[in-house]
C-alpha positions as a LaTeX table, in Angstrom:
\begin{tabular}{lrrr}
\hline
Residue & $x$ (\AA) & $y$ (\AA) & $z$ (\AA) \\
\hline
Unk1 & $-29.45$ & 63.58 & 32.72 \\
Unk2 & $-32.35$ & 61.39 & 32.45 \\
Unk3 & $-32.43$ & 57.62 & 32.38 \\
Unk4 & $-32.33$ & 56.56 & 28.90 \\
Unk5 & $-31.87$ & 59.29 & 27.06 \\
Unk6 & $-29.09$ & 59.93 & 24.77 \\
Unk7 & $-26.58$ & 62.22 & 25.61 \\
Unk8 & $-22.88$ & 63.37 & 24.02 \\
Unk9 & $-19.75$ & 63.28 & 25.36 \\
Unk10 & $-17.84$ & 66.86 & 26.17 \\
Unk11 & $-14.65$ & 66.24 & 24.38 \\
Unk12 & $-12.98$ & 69.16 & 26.53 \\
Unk13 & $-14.10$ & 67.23 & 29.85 \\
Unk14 & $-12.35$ & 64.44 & 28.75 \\
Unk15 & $-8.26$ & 62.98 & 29.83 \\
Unk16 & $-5.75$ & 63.24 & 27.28 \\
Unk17 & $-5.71$ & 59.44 & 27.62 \\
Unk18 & $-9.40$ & 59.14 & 27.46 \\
Unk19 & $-9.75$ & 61.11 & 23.87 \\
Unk20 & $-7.39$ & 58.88 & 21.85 \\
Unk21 & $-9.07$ & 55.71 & 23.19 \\
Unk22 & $-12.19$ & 56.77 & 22.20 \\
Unk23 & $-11.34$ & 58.92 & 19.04 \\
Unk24 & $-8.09$ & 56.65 & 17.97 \\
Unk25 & $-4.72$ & 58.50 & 18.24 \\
Unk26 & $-4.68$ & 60.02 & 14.76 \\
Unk27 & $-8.39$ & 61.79 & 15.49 \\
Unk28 & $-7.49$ & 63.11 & 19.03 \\
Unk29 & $-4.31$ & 64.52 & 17.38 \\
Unk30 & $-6.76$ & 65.73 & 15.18 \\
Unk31 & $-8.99$ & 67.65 & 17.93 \\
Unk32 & $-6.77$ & 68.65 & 20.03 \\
Unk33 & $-6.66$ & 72.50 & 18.74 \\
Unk34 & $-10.64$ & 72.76 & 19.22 \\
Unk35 & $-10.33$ & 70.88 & 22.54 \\
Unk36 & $-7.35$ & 73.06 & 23.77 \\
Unk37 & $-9.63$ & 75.96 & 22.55 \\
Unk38 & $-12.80$ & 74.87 & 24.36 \\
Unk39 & $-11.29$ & 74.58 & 27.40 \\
Unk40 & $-9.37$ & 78.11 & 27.73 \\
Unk41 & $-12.96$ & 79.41 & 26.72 \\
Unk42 & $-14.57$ & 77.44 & 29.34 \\
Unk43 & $-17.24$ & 76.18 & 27.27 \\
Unk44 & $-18.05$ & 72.37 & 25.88 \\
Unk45 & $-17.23$ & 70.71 & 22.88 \\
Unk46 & $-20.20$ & 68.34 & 21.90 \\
Unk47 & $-18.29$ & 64.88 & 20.86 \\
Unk48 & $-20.10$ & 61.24 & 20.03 \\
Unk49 & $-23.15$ & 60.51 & 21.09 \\
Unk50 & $-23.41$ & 58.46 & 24.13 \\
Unk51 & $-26.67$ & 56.05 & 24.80 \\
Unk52 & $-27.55$ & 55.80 & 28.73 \\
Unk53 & $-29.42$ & 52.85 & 28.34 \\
Unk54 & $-29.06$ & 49.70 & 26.64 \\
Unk55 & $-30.91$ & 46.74 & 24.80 \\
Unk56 & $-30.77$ & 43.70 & 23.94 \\
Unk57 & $-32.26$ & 42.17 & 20.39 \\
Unk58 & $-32.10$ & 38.83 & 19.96 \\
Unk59 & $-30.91$ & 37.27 & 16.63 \\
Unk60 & $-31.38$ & 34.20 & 14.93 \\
Unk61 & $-28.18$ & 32.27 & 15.03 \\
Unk62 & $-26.29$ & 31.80 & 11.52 \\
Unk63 & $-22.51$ & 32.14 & 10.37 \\
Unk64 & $-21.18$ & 35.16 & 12.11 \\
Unk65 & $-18.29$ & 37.55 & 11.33 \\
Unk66 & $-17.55$ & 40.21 & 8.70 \\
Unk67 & $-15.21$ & 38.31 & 7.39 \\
Unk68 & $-14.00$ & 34.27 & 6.78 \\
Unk69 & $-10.75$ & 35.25 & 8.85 \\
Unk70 & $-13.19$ & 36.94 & 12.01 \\
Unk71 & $-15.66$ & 33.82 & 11.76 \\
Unk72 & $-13.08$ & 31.80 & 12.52 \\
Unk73 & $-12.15$ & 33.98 & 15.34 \\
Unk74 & $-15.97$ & 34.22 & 16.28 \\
Unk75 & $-15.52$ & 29.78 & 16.63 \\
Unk76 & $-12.89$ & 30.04 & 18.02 \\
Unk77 & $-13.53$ & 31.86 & 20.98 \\
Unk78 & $-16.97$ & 30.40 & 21.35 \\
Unk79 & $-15.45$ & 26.76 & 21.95 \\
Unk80 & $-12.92$ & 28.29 & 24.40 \\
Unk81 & $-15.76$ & 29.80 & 26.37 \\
Unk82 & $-17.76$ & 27.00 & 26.62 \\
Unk83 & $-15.43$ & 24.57 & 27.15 \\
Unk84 & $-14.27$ & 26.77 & 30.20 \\
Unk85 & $-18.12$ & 26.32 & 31.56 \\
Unk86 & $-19.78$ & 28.82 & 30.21 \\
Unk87 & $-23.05$ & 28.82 & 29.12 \\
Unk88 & $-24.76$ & 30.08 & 25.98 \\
Unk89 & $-27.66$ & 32.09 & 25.90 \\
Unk90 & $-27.92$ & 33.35 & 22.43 \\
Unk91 & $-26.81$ & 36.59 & 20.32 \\
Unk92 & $-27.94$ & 39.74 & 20.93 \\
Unk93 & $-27.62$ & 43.20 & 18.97 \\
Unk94 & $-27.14$ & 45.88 & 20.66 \\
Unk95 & $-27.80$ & 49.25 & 18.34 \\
Unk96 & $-26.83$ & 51.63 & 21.18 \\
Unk97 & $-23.32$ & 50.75 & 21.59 \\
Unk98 & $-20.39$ & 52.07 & 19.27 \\
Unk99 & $-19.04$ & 49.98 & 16.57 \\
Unk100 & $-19.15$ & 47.00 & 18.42 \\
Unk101 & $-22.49$ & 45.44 & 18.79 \\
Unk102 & $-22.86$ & 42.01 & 18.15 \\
Unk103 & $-22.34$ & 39.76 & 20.84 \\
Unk104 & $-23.11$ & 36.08 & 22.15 \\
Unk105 & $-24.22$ & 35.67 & 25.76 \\
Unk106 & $-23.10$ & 33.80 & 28.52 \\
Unk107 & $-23.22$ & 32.79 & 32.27 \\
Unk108 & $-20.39$ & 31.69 & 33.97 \\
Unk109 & $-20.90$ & 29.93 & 37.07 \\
Unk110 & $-24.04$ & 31.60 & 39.41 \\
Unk111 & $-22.67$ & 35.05 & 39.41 \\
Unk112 & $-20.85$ & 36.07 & 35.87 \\
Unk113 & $-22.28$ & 37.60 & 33.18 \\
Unk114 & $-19.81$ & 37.13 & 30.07 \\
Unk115 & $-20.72$ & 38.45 & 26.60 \\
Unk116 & $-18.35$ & 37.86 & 22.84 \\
Unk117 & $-18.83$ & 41.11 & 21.30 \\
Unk118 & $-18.02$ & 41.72 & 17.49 \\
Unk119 & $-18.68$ & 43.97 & 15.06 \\
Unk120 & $-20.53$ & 42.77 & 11.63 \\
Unk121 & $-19.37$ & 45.67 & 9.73 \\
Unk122 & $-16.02$ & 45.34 & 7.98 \\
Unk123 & $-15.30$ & 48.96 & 6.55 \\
Unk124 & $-16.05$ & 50.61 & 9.64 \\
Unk125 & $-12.57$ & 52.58 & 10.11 \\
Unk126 & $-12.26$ & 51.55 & 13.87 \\
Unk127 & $-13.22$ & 48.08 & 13.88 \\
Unk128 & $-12.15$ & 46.43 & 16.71 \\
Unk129 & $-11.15$ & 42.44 & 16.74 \\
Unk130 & $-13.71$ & 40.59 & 18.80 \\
Unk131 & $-13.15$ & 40.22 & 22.39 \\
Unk132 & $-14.60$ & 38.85 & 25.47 \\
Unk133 & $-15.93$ & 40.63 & 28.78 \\
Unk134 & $-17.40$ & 39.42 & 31.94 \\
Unk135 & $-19.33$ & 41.67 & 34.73 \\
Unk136 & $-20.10$ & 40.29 & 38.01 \\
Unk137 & $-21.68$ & 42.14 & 40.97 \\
Unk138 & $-21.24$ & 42.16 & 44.54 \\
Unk139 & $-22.98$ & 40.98 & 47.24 \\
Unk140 & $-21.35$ & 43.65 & 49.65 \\
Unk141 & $-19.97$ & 46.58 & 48.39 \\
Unk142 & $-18.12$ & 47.82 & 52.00 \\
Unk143 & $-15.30$ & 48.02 & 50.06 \\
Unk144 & $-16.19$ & 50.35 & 48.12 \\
Unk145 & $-16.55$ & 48.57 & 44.99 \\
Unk146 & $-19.87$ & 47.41 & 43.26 \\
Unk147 & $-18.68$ & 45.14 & 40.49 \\
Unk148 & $-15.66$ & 43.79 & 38.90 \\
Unk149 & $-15.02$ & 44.09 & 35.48 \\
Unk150 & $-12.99$ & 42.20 & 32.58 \\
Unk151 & $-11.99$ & 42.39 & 29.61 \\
Unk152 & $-9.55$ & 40.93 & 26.46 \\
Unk153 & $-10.00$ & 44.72 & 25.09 \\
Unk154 & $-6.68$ & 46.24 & 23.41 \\
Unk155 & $-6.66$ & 49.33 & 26.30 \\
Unk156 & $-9.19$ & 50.16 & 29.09 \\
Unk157 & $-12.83$ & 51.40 & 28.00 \\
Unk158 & $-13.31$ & 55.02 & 27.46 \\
Unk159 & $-14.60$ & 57.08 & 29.16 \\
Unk160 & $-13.08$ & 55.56 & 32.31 \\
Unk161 & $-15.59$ & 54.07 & 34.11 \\
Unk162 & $-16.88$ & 54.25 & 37.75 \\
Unk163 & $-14.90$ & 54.33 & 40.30 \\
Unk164 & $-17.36$ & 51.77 & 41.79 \\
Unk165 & $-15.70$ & 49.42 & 39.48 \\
Unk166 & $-12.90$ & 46.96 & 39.78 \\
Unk167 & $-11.80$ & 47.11 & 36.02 \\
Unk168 & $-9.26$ & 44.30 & 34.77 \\
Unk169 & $-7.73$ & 44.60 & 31.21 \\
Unk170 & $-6.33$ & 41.46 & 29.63 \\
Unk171 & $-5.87$ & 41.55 & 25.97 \\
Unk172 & $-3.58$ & 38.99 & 25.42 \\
Unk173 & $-6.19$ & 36.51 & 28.05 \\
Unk174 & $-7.82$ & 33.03 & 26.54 \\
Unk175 & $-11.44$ & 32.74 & 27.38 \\
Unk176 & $-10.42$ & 30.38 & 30.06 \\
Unk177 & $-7.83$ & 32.90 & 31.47 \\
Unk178 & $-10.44$ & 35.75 & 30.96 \\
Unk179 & $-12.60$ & 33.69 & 33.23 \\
Unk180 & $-10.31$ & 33.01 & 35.93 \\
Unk181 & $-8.94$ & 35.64 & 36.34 \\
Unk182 & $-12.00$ & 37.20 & 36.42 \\
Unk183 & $-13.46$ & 34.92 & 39.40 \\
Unk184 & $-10.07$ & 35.65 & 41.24 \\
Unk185 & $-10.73$ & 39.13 & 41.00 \\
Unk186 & $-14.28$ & 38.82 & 42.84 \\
Unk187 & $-13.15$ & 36.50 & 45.31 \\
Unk188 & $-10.62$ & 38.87 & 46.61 \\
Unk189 & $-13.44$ & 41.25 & 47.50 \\
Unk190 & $-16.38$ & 38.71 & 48.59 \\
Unk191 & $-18.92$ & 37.12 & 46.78 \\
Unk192 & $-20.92$ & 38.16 & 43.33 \\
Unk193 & $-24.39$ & 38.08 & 43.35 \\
Unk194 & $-26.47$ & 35.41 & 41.65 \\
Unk195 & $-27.13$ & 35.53 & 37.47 \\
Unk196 & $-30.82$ & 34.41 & 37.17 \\
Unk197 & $-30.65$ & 33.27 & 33.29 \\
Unk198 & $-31.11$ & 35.30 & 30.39 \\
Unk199 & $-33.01$ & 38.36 & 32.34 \\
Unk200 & $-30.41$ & 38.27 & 35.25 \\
Unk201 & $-27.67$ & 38.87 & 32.26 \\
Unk202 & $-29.62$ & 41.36 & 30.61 \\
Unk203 & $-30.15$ & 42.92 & 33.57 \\
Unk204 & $-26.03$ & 42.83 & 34.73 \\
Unk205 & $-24.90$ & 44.67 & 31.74 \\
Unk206 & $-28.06$ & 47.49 & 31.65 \\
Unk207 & $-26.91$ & 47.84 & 35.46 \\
Unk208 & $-23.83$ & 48.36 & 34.64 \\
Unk209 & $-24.03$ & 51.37 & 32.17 \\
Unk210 & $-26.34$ & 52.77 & 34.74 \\
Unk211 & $-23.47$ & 52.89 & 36.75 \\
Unk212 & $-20.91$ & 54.42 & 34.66 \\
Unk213 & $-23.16$ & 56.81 & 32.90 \\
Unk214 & $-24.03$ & 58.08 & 36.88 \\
Unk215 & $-20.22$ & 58.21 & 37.26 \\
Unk216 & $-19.90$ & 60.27 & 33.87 \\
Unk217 & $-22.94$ & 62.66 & 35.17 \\
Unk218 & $-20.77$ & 63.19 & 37.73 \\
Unk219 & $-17.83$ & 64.03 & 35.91 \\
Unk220 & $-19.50$ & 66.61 & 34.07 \\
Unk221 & $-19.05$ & 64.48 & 30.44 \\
Unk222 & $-22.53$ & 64.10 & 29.23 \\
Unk223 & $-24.17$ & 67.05 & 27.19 \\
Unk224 & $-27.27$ & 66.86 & 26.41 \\
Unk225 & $-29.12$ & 66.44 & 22.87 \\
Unk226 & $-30.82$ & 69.18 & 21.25 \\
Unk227 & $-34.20$ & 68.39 & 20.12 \\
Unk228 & $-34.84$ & 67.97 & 16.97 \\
\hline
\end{tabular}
């Protein structure tokens, strides 16, 4: 798979557990006669596209939220992140990722990339309520483990991601709790690396798909495109 170029997801390569996070329980119910199918045949069953690479458009600031009730959300959060210390950078669209693209940017300290991530589009049959993540990579990876990885999501991101990362889901965290927990969780295997501004952030999170979608090569999950 090249770097960069889209690729889709083989729904038959894919944990039980893995299809109804991504599809949502009712769809993978849905699929599972054409996955069963696929994989007694031994072929692939092209699913969702998948984006290797990300970036990162920067928008003017206004009133966000698809709604008054997820504005208020949107506020709400903010103020709890930045009263915890972090730092604002701006909001940033990013068209490659599913549903869920909005999101406000922040550094935590010298070595945590945090991001709010919404979606702006209220009909959209899977949108998600907003929620915070942080990334933060290691200055020594002997253990094994390159970055750690948090997040306020409802269940753990799908596909699972690297094994090279120390993933931490807590939906029912604050900001502040999202935070410390998060520094906790990179303290018990060293030190992160240093954040340099807006490119270092930028930077964390294309990193960090790198990572995964090298871990989903692996795997066998990504298909690739047909042309045209």
């Amino acid at each position: 798979m090249l770097p960069g170029v889209p690729a889709r997801l083989d729904l038959a390569a894919l944990t039980a557990d893995e299809l109804q996070a991504l599809l949502g329980e009712g769809a993978a119910q849905g699929r599972l006669p054409d996955v069963s199918r696929a994989r007694l045949e031994g072929r692939p069953l092209p699913g969702p596209v998948l984006h290797t690479a990300l970036t990162f458009e920067a928008q003017a600031e206004r009133v966000w939220g698809a709604s008054p009730e997820q504005a208020r959300s949107l506020l709400a959060l903010d103020a709890g992140l930045q009263a915890a210390g972090a730092e604002l950078l701006g909001v940033y669209y990013v068209p490659q990722l599913p549903e869920i693209r909005h999101q406000r940017a922040y550094l935590f300290g010298p070595e945590v990339a945090a991001a709010l991530r919404w979606s702006e589009t209220p009909d959209s049959p899977r949108a998600a309520r907003p929620l915070v993540q942080a990334v933060t990579w290691l200055r020594d990876r002997a253990s094994g483990v390159a970055c750690v990885f948090s997040t306020t999501a409802a269940e753990a991101p799908a596909p699972a991601l690297s094994e090279e990362v120390d993933v931490r889901v807590l939906p029912a965290a604050s900001p502040a709790e999202l935070l410390a927990a998060h520094r906790a969780a990179v303290l018990r295997h060293g030190r992160g690396g240093k954040v340099a501004g807006l490119e270092g952030w930028v930077r964390a999170w294309q990193e960090f798909r790198a990572l995964n979608v090298s871990a989903w090569t692996r795997r066998g999950l990504l298909l690739d495109v047909p042309e045209g």
